[in-house]
C-alpha positions in Angstrom: 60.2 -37.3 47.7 59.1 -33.9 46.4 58.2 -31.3 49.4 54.5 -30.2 49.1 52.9 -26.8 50.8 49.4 -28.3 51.3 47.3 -31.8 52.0 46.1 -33.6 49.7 42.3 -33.7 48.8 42.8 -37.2 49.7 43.9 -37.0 52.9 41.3 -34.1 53.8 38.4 -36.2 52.8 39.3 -39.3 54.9 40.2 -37.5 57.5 37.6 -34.4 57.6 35.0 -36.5 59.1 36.8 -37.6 62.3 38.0 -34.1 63.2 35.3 -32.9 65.9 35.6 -36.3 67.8 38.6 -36.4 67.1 39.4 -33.4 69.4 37.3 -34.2 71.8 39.0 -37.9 72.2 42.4 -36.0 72.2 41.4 -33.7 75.3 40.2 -36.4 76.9 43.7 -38.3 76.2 45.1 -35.0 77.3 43.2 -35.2 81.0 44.0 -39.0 81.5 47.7 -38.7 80.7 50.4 -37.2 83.5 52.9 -35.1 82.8 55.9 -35.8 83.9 59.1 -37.5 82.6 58.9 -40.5 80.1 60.2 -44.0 78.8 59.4 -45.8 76.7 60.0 -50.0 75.8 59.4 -50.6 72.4 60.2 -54.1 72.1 57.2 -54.6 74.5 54.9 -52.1 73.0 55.0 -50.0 76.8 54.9 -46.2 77.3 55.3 -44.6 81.2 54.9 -41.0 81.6 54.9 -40.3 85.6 54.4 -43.5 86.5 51.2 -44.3 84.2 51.9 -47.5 81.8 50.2 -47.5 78.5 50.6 -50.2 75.6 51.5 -48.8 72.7 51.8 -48.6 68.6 54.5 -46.6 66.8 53.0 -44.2 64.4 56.0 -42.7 63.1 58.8 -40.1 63.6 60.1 -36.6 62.7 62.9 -35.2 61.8 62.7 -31.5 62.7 66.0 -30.6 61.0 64.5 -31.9 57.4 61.1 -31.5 58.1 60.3 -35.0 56.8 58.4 -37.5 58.2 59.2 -41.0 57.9 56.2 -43.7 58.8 56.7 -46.8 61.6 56.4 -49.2 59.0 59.1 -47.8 56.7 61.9 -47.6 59.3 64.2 -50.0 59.6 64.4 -50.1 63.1 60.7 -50.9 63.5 59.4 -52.5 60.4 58.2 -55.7 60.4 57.7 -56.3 64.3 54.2 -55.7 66.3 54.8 -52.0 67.6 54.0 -50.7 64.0 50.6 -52.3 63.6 48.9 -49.0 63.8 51.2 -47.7 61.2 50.6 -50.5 58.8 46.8 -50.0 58.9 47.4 -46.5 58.2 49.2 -48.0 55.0 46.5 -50.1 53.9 44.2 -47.2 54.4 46.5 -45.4 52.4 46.8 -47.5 49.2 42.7 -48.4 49.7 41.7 -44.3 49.1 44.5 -42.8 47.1 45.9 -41.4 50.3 49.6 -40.4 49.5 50.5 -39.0 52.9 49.2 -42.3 54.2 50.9 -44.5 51.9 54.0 -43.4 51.2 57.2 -44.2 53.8 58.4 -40.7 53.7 56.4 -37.3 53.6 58.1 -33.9 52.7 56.5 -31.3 54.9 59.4 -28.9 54.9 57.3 -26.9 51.9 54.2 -25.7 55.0 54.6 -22.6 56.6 54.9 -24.5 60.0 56.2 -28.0 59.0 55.5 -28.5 63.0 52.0 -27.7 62.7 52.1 -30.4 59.7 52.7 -33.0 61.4 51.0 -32.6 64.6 48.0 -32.4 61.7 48.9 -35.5 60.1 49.3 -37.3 63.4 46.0 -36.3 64.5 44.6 -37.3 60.7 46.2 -40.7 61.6 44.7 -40.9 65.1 41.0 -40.1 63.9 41.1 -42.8 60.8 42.8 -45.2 62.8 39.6 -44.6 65.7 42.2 -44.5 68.2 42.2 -43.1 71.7 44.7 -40.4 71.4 48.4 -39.7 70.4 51.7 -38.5 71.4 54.4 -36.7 70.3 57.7 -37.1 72.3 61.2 -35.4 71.8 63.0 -38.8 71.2 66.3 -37.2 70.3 67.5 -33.4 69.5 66.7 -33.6 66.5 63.5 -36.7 66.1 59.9 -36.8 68.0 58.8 -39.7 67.8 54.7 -40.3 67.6 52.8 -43.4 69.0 48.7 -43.7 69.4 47.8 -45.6 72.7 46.6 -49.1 72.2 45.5 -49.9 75.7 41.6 -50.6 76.8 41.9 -48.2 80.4 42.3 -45.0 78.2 38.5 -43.3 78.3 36.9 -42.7 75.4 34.9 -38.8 75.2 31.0 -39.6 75.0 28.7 -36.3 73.5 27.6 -34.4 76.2 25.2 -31.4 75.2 26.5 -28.9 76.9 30.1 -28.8 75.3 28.4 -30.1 71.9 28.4 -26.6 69.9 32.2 -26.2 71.1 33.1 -29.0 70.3 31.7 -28.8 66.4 33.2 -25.6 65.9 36.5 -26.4 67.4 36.1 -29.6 65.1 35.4 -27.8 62.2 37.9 -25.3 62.0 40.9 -28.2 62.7 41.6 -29.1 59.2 41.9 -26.0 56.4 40.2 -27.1 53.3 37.1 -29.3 55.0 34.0 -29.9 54.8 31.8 -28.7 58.0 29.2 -30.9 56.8 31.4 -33.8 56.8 32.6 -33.0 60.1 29.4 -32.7 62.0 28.1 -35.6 60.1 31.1 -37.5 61.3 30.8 -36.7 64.5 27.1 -38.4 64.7 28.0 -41.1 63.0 31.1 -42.1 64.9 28.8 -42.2 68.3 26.4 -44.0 66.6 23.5 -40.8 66.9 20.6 -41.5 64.9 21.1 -38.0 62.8 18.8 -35.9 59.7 20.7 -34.1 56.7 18.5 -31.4 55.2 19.8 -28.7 52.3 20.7 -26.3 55.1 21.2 -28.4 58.3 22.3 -32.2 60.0 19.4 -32.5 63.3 20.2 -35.2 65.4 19.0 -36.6 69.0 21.4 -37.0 72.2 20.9 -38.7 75.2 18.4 -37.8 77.7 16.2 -36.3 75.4 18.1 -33.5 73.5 18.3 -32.6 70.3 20.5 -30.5 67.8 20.2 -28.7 65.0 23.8 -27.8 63.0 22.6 -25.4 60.6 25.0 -24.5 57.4 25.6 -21.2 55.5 26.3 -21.4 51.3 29.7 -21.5 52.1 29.2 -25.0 53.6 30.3 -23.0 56.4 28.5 -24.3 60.2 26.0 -20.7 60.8 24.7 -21.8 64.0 24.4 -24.8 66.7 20.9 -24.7 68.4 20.1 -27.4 71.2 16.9 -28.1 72.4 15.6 -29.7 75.7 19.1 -29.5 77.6 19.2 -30.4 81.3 21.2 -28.0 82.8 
């Protein structure tokens, strides 16, 4: 395992294009979930935080001494048994698109400036390939968090609205250093199924209710401006 100081091109394009609804899905986690005190069954796939129940899948964990993060699948304690489904697609994924972060059991992140940053980013990276609802991070011991994504059908899932639209894309844009804000916005459409247009210097698309959108890009590749047209206040 050799520490590394950035993410791989790999893992920036897979993961690029699920970063704006991939934010708002995680606020919207955010809202649903209590706060409050926690358990957690893994042998039955259950999480309760202040008395809400949510099934779900073992990601992986971290060792904040180290700074390394060891996947679901690849620990010994969890390997092999249902809670670390999401972690084996993540694998697959992994090994299918060169992905090394994805695909290998352990991942140095002691060589970032804020290995805690890291893998808050590569958790959320997992979340948006993955299309899942959410994550967590928990402190699971003094010295491991341990990181689940919720696998349970009563977690909402964030629809466009155009009124937060242009926060949303820029917030999504700016997650992931090294991305393409053409890939994001792009992504974003495409995940909610929003019939879009890519031009040289802009991606249009329509929302709901009549509005439209126009993401315009600077040389830089860069998002210059979000213009909406025909919103119902």
């Amino acid at each position: 395992m050799t520490a590394t100081t950035t993410f791989s091109d790999a893992f920036l394009r897979t993961t690029e294009r699920h970063a704006a609804w991939g934010a708002q899905q995680l606020e919207a986690f955010t809202e649903f979930m209590p706060t409050g005190p926690w358990t957690a069954d893994l042998d039955q796939r259950l999480y309760r935080q202040a008395g809400r129940d949510l099934r779900v899948s073992v990601l992986g964990s971290f060792d904040t001494t180290e700074g390394s993060w060891l996947w679901g699948w690849a620990n010994p304690g969890f390997g092999g048994t249902p809670v670390v489904g999401a972690a084996d697609e993540i694998r697959r994924l992994g090994e299918a698109h060169g992905v090394p972060e994805f695909r290998d059991d352990l991942v140095d992140l002691s060589g970032f400036d804020d290995p805690r940053f890291a893998v808050e980013t590569l958790a959320f990276g997992a979340m948006g390939a993955l299309g899942a609802a959410g994550y967590l991070g928990v402190q699971a011991s003094p010295e491991g968090r341990l990181y689940m994504v919720p696998d349970d059908p009563q977690v909402p899932r964030a629809v466009p609205d155009a009124l937060t639209l242009p926060r949303v894309l820029l917030t999504g844009t700016g997650l992931l250093g090294g991305s393409s804000a053409r890939a994001v916005v792009a992504g974003y459409f495409g995940h909610h199924g929003l019939t879009h247009r890519q031009e040289a210097d802009r991606i249009s698309a329509d929302l709901s209710g009549g509005a439209t959108v126009d993401v315009l890009f600077d040389s830089a590749d860069r998002v210059a401006s979000v213009e909406m047209k025909n919103v119902s206040p």
